[in-house]
N, C-alpha and C positions, 0 to 999 in steps of 0.2 A: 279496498285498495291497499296494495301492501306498503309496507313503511319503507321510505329511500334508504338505501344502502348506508351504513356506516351508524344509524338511526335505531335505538331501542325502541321495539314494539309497543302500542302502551297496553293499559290492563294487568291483569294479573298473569296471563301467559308470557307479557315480556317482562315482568320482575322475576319470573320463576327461569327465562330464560338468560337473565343475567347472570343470574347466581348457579345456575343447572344446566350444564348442556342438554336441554331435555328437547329442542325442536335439532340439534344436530343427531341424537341419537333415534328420531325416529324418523330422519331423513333418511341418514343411512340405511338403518334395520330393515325399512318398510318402504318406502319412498325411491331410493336410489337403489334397492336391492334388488335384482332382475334375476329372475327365474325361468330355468327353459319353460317353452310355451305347450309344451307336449305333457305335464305330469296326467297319470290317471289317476284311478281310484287307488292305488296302492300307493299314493302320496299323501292321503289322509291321515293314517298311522302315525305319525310322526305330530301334529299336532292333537289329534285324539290323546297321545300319552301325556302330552301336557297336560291336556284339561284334567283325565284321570291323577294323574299327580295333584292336582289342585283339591280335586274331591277328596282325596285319601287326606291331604292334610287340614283340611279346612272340618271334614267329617272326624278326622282323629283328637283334634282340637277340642272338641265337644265329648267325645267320649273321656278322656282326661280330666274334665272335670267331676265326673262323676264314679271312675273308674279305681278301686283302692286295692292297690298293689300289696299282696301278700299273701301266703298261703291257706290262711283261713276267711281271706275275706276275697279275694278275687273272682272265685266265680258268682260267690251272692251280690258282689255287684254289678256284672254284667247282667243278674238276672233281675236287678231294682232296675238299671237301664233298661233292660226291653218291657216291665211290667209297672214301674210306677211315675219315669223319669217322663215328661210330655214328650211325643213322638221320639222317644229313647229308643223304640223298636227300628224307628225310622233311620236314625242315626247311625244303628248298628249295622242294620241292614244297605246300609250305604259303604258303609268301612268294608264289609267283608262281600260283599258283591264288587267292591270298587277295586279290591285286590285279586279278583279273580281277571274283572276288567282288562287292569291293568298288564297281566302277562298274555291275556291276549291278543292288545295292539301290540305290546313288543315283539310276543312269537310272529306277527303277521307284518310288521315293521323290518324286521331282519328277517324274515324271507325273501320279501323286498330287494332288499340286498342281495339276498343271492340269487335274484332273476337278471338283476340290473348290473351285480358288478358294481356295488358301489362301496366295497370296502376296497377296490384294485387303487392305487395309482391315480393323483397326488389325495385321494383321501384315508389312507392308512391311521393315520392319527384320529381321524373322527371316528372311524372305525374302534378303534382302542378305546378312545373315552365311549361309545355306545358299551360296549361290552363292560368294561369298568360299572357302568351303569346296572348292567343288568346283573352284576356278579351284588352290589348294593342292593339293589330290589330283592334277590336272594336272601341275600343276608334278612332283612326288612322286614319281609313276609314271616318267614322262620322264627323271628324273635314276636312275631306279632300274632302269630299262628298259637302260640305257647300262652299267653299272656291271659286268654278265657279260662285258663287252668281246670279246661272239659277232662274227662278219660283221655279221651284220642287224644289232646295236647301233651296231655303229661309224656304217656306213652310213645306220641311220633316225636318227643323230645330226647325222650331215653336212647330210641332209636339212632337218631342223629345227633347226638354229640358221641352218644359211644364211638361213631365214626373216629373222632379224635384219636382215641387209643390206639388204631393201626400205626399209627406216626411212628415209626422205630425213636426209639431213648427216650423222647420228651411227650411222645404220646401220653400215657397213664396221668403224668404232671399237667399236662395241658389240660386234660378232660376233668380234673379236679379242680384245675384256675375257673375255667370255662361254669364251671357248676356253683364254684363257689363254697360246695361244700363235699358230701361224701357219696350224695346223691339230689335226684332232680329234687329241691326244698324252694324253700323261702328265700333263699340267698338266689338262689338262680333267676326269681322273678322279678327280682329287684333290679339283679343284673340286668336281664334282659327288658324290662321295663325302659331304663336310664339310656338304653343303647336303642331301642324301638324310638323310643320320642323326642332323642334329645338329640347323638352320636354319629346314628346312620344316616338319619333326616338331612344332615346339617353337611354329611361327605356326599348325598344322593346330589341333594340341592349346586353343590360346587361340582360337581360331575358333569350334570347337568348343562351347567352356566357355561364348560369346557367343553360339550360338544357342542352348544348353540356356534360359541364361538369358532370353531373350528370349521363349522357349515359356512358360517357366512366368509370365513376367509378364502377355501379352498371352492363355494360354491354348491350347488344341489347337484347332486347327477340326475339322469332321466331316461327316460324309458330304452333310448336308440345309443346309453353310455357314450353322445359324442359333446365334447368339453363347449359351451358354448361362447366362453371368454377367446376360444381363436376366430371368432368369426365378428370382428366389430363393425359398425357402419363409419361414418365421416363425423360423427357426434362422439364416436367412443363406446356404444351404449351396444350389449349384443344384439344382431339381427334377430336370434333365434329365443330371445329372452323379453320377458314382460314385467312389469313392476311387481314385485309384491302384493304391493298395495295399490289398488284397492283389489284387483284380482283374485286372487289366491286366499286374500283372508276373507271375502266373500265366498268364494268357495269351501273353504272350510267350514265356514257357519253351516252351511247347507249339511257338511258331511258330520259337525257338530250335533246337528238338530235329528239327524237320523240314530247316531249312536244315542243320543239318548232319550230317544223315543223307545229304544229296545233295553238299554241300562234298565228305564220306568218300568217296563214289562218284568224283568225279570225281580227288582225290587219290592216288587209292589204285588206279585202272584206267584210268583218259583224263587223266592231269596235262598233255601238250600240247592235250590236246581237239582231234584231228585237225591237229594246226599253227597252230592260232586262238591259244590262250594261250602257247603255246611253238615258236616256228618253226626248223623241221630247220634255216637259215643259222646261228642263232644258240648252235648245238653245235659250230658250225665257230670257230678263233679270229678276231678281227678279222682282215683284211686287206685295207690299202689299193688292191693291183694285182687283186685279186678283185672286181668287181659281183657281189651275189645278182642272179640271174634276176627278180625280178621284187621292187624295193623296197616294202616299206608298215609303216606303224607296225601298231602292238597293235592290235587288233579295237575299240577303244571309242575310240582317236583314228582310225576312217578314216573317220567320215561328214563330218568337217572336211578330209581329205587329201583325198577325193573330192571336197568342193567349191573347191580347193584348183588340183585339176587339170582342174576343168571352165575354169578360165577362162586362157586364152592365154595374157595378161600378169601376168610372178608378183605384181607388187606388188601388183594388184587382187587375183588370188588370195589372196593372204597377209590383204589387207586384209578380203576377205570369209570369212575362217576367222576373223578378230580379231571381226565386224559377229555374226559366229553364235552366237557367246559370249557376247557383251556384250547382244545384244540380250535376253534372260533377265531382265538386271537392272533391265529399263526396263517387265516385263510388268506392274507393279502400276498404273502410270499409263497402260498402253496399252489397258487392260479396261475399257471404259467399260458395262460390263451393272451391272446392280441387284442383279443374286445371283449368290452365289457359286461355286454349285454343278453341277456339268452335269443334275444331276437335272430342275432346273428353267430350266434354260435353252432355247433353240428349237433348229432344225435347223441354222440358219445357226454357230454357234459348234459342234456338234458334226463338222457336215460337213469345219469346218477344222480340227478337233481330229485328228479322222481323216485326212486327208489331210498334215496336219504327221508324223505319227506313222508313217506309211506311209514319207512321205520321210525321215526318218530313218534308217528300218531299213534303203531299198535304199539310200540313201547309202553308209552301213554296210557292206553286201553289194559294192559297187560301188568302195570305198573298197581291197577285198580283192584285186579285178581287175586285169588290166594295163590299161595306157591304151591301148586299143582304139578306135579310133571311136567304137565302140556305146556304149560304157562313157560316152566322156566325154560325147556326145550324151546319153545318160540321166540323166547325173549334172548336167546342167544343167538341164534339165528339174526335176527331183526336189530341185535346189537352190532351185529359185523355187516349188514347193510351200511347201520350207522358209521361205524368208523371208516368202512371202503370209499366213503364220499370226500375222506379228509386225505386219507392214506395213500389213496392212488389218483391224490387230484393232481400232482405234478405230471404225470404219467399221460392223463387223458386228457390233462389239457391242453398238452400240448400237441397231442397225436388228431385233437377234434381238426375237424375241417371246418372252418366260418366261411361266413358270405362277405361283403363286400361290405363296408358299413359307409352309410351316404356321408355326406360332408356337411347338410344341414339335415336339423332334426323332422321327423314323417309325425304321423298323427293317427296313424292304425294301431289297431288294437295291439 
């Protein structure tokens, strides 16, 4: 029976309620939060990346205790973790599958987005903090990538901070701040140690907290991009919307329990996933008079490394790894169509959709390769797919033809 109006709860849920608005915030959040009734499968993404945030930090928390930063001792510790520390192998292998994970609900979370149109109008701002997010996760990885102090770390270190040096005047200064010293040393893994578990975590987290909040202000969008707060009943409450809870977090468990029934697979039988997540160089210790045979970052920075090395001169290279990034945050004003949704959009925005999406992946695939003729000749090619998608979105999408978009939300695929 509930307690009359005006009336403290009793137990410990209404002492903690006195002092903590903790049953108004999960009124709100979960309870009074109404969500279109149409999400599919490509709405799982979005809490999937929470939970792998959770693993990443909850798994990195345990590696830090055991992990001893510095150049002579860094990677014999990672290698007391996987061989003497109790299920240390376990541990690792969670960290560094969990960071593979991770980029790929995001890459499949903002595609998302660009099926649905759900950076357009009034969500801009969530938009920006998602991508703020993802430029953190960047950073994140990179610092955390380096930190096994393997060959391949050292080396796809050297590689990307040299980037800094294109910077006209403050470049050279920057890439000595950045290192700390005169080369990748001891000082760098310090650096990037303090900024991996302390720095990044802590701007990620507040990121984060800023795009939650911006969801629940402006709302989810959904698969048919039609705003459901214009359609209310005599209650207030949208026609086309359902609670939260217990709905949708129901449903997630289910899409929870599937990703990591496959996480478990690949942890627990494929944790280098044939040398993509974990590469044989970087079981080797650093060494400066050592090249790996064939340098590349992590599988989710080389469709930027491949565009990278398609172009001769690095500074333009550099600059168009910086242009590939950045252009992301400029797609809510480059979309100049009427709806939101690929559902109802023409051929013209799909055909670039597809064709962005293509280029991505062999970027990616090409990103892996050595620089080959063939390679670089493709990966130039495949780069100006990439940027036609951004370049001439004002252009096509304005010119597309849409259909009609219904007034309540459908339920087909």
């Amino acid at each position: 029976m509930a307690a009359p109006e005006g009336t403290a709860k009793p137990g410990l849920w209404g002492w903690i309620n006195k002092r903590l608005p903790a049953e108004d915030f999960v009124r709100s959040q979960l309870l009074e939060y109404y969500a279109p009734k149409n999400f599919n499968v490509w709405y799982f993404f979005g809490s999937l990346a929470l939970l792998v945030l959770v693993i990443q930090l909850l798994s990195g928390i345990f590696l830090t205790m055991f992990y001893k930063v510095g150049e002579a001792t860094a990677f014999d510790s990672v290698e007391y973790i996987m061989r003497e520390v109790n299920y240390g192998w376990l541990i690792r292998y969670l960290h560094s599958t969990g960071a593979s994970a991770f980029f790929v609900v995001v890459y499949l979370h903002m595609f998302r987005a660009l099926l649905y149109g759900s950076y357009k109008a009034p969500r801009e701002l969530l938009w920006l903090f998602g991508m703020l997010v993802y430029l953190a996760l960047m950073a994140e990885a990179f610092m955390g990538y380096v930190l096994p102090w393997g060959n391949m770390s050292y080396w796809g270190a050297q590689v990307i901070v040299n980037l800094f040096s294109t910077i006209p005047v403050v470049g050279p200064g920057l890439v000595e701040w950045i290192r700390g010293d005169y080369g990748i040393a001891d000082a760098t893994l310090n650096r990037f140690f303090a900024l991996h578990v302390v720095a990044v975590p802590l701007g990620l987290l507040l990121l984060v907290a800023l795009h939650l909040v911006a969801l629940r202000q402006v709302g989810s969008n959904n698969p048919d991009g039609i705003e459901i707060k214009e359609h209310k009943g005599p209650d207030g409450k949208p026609l086309d919307g359902i609670p939260f809870h217990p709905y949708y977090t129901v449903k997630d468990v289910v899409g929870v329990g599937v990703f990591l029934i496959a996480f478990a697979v690949v942890v627990f039988f494929v944790p280098t996933f044939n040398d993509i997540f974990l590469e044989k160089p970087n079981f080797e210790p650093a060494n400066p008079l050592s090249t790996p045979e064939h340098i590349a970052p992590v599988w989710y920075f080389t469709p930027f490394y491949a565009m990278l090395r398609a172009v001769p001169d690095q500074r333009l290279g550099a600059l168009l790894m910086l242009l590939a990034i950045l252009a992301f945050f400029f797609l809510p004003w480059l979309d100049r169509s009427p709806v939101k949704s690929v559902r109802y959009r023409g051929w013209i925005y799909r055909a670039f959709l597809t064709v962005f999406t293509v280029s991505f992946l062999v970027l990616m695939y090409l990103g892996l390769k050595p620089a080959s003729v063939a390679y670089v000749y493709a990966a130039r090619v495949f780069t100006a797919g990439y940027f036609a998608f951004f370049v001439l979105m004002p252009f096509y999408t304005r010119w597309d033809r849409t259909r009609p978009v219904p007034t309540r939300v459908t339920f087909h695929a």
